[in-house]
C-alpha positions as CSV (number, residue, x, y, z in Angstrom):
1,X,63.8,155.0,68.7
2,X,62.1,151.8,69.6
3,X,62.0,149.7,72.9
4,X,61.7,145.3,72.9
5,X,61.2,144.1,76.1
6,X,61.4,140.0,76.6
7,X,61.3,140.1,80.3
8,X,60.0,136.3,81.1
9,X,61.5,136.3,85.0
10,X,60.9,139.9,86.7
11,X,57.6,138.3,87.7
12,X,58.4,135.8,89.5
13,X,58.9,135.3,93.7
14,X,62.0,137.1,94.8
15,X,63.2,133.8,96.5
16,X,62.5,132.2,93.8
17,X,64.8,134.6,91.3
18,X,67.5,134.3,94.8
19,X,67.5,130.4,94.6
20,X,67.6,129.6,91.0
21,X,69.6,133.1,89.3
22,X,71.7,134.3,92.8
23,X,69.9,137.8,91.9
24,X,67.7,140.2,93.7
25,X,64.6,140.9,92.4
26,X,64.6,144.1,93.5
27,X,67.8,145.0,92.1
28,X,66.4,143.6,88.3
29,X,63.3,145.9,88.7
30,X,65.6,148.7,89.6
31,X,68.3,148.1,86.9
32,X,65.0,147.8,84.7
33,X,63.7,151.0,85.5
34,X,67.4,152.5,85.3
35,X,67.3,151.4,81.7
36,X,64.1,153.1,81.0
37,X,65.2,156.8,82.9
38,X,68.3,156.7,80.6
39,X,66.6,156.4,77.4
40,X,64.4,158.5,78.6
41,X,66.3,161.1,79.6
42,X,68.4,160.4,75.5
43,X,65.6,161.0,74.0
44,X,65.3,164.7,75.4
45,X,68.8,165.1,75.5
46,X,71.9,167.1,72.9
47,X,72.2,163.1,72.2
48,X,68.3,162.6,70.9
49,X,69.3,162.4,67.1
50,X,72.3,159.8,68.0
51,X,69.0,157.5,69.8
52,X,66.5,157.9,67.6
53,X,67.4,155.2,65.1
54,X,68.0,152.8,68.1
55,X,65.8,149.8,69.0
56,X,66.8,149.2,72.8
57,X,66.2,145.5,73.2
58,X,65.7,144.8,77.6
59,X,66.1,141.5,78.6
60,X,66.1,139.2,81.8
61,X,67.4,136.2,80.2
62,X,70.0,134.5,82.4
63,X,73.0,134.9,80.2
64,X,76.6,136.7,81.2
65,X,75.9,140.3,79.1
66,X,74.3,143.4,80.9
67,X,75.1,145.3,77.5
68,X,76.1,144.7,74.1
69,X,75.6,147.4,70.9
70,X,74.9,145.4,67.4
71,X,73.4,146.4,64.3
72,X,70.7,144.6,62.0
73,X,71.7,143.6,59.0
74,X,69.9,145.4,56.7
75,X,69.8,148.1,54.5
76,X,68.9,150.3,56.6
77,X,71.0,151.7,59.5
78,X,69.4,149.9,62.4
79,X,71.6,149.9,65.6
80,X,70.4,147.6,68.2
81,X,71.1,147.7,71.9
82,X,70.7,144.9,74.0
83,X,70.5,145.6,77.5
84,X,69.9,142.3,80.3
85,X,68.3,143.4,83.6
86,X,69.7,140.0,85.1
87,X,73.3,140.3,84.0
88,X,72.7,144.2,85.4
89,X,71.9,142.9,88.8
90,X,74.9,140.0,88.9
91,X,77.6,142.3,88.2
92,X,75.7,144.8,90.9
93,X,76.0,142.3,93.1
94,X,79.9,141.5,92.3
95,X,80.2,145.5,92.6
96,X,81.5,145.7,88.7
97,X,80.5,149.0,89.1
98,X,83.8,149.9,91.9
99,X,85.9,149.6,88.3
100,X,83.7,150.9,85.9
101,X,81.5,153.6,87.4
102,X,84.5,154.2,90.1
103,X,82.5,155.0,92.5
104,X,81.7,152.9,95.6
105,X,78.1,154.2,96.3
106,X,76.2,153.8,93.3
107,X,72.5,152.3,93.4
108,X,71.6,149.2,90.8
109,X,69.0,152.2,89.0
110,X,72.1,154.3,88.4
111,X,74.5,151.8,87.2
112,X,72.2,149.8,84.5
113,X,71.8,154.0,83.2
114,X,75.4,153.4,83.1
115,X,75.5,150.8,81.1
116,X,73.0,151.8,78.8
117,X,75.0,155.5,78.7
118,X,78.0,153.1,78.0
119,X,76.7,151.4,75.0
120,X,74.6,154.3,73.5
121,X,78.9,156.0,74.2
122,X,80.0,153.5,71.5
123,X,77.2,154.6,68.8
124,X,78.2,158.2,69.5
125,X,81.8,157.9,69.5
126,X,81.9,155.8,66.3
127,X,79.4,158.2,64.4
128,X,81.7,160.9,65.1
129,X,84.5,159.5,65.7
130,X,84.4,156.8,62.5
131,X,85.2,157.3,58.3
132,X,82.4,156.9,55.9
133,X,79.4,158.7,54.3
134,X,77.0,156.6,56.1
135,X,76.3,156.1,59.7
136,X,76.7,151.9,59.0
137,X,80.1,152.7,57.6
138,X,81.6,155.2,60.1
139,X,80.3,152.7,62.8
140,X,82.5,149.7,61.2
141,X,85.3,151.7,61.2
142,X,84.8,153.0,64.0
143,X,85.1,149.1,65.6
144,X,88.1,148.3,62.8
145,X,90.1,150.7,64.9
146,X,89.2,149.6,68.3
147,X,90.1,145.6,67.2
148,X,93.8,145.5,67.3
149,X,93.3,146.9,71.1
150,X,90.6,144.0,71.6
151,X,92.7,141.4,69.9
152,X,95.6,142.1,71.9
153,X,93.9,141.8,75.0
154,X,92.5,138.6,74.2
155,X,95.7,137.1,72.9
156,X,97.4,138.1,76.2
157,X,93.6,137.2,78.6
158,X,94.8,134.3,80.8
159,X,91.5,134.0,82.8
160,X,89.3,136.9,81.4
161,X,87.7,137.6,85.5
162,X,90.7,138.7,87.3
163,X,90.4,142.2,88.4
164,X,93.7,142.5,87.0
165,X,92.3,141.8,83.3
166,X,88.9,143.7,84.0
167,X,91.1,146.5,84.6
168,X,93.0,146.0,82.2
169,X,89.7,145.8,79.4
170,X,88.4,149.1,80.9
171,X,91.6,151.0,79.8
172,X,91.0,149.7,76.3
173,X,90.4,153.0,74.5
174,X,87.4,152.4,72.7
175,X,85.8,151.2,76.4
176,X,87.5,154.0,78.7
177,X,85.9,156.4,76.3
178,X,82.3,154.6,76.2
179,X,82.6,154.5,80.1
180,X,83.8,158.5,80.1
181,X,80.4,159.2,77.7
182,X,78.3,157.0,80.5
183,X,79.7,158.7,83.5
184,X,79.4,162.1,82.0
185,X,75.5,161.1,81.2
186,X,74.8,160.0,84.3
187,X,76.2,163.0,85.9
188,X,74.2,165.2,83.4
189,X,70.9,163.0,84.1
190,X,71.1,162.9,88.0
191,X,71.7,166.9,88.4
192,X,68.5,166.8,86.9
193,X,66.6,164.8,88.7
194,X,66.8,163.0,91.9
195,X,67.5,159.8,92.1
196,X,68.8,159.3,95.4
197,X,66.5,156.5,96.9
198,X,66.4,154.3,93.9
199,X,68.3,151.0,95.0
């Protein structure tokens, strides 16, 4: 397990972070340090062989992703995480996390644990869950099966922001069961430690 951080905005003025990004500061440094209890916690956790050829890459940079799971090409199986403190603390502040998390009182630390839980959910499920002798393979299949469900929702995506299409791309299966692995986590991660008074 390896950690890349590119954070080039997390030091600058709060206003300044309001004025130019619409973010909070302090709801980056908290989605930031979400990020870091959740791997944390993985690499303790039934889940630590799952992380430990991971590289989580954490990012600030102003783009529309909190999460994304990729692999390096390579010979080796290299999963890569990439997880975006910025896009965490915009989708906070639109309350994504009323349809994903489904909860209406969840802090910015415990929903970027989410979404890292989420997209360390996909790695799990398609190791398990995927054909093949090696982990690369079973993870392709794993996504081959999933993309007539994605297809289909794009082919039918009028807008892609509605509420009524972000509901409808949390029911895809390969999502709803990422986002079941992520809620799960978090549940198992909190009952073991408090974080009540992280924003």
């Amino acid at each position: 397990m390896k950690i890349i951080e590119m954070i080039d905005f997390l030091d600058e003025k709060s206003e300044k972070i309001k004025k130019d990004f619409g973010v909070s500061k302090l709801h980056m440094a908290s989605a930031y340090n979400g990020i870091h209890a959740a791997i944390q916690w993985l690499g303790s956790s039934i889940y630590k062989s799952v992380v430990e050829d991971i590289v989580f890459h954490i990012t600030d940079e102003p783009i529309n992703f909190p999460g994304e799971l990729g692999i390096y090409e390579e010979e080796d199986f290299q999963p890569v995480i990439y997880l975006n403190i910025m896009a965490i603390a915009e989708d906070y502040k639109n309350r994504e996390y009323l349809l994903e998390v489904n909860r209406n009182d969840v802090s910015s630390f415990e929903y970027a644990a989410f979404i890292c839980f989420h997209e360390v959910g996909h790695l799990f499920h398609g190791l398990v869950g995927g054909s093949g002798k090696e982990k690369k393979d079973r993870l392709f299949d794993y996504f081959d099966k999933g993309e007539y469900f994605y297809k289909r929702f794009i082919s039918e995506m009028k807008h892609g922001y509605t509420p009524h299409e972000k509901k409808k791309y949390r029911n895809i299966p390969h999502e709803k069961a990422a986002d079941n692995f992520a809620k799960q986590c978090l549940r198992v991660m909190q009952s073991e430690g408090n974080f009540d008074n992280c924003l």
